[in-house]
N, C-alpha and C positions, 0 to 999 in steps of 0.2 A: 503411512502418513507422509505427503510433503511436505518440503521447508518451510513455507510461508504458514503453516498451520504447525509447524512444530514450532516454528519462531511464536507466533501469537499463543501460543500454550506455556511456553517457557518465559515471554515478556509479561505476561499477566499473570502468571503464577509464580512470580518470583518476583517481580516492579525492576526489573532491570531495563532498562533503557534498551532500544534496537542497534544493529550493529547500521549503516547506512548499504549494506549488502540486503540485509533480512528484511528494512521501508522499503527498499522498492520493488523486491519483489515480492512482498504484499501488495504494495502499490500495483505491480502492474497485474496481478489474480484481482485486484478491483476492476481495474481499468478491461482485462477481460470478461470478466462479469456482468459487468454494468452496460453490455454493448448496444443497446438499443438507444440509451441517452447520451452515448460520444460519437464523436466523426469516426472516420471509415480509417483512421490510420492504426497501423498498429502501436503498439507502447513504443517499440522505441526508434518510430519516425515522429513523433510527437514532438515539438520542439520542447528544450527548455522551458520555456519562458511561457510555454501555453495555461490559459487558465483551467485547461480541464485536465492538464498534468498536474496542477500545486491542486487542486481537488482530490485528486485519486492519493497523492504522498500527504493532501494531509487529513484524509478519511484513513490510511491505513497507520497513520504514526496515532490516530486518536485511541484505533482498535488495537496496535499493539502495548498502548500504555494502559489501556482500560479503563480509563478516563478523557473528559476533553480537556483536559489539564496537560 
């Protein structure tokens, strides 16, 4: 098992909060995942500030709390 799938096993079965290490890379296993609905950059030429980077961190902070709360 990798990180980002140990992390979403340990944040949901425990409700512990993500470390800001273990959202982004969830975030960025979304952001590779998902590659036919983003631009051609990789995760981490994405700027900041881009709207399809706060999509991917906050589809994976929703999957690691286990709720959209």
């Amino acid at each position: 098992m990798n990180l980002p799938e140990q992390a979403l096993i340990d944040c949901v079965a425990t409700g512990r909060d993500p470390t800001l290490q273990e959202l982004l890379d969830v975030a960025e296993r979304i952001w590779r995942e998902t590659g036919q609905s983003r631009s051609a950059f990789a995760w981490r030429d994405v700027p900041s500030a881009a709207d399809a980077r706060a999509q991917a961190i906050r589809l994976a902070l929703t999957a690691l709390r286990g709720s959209s709360s």
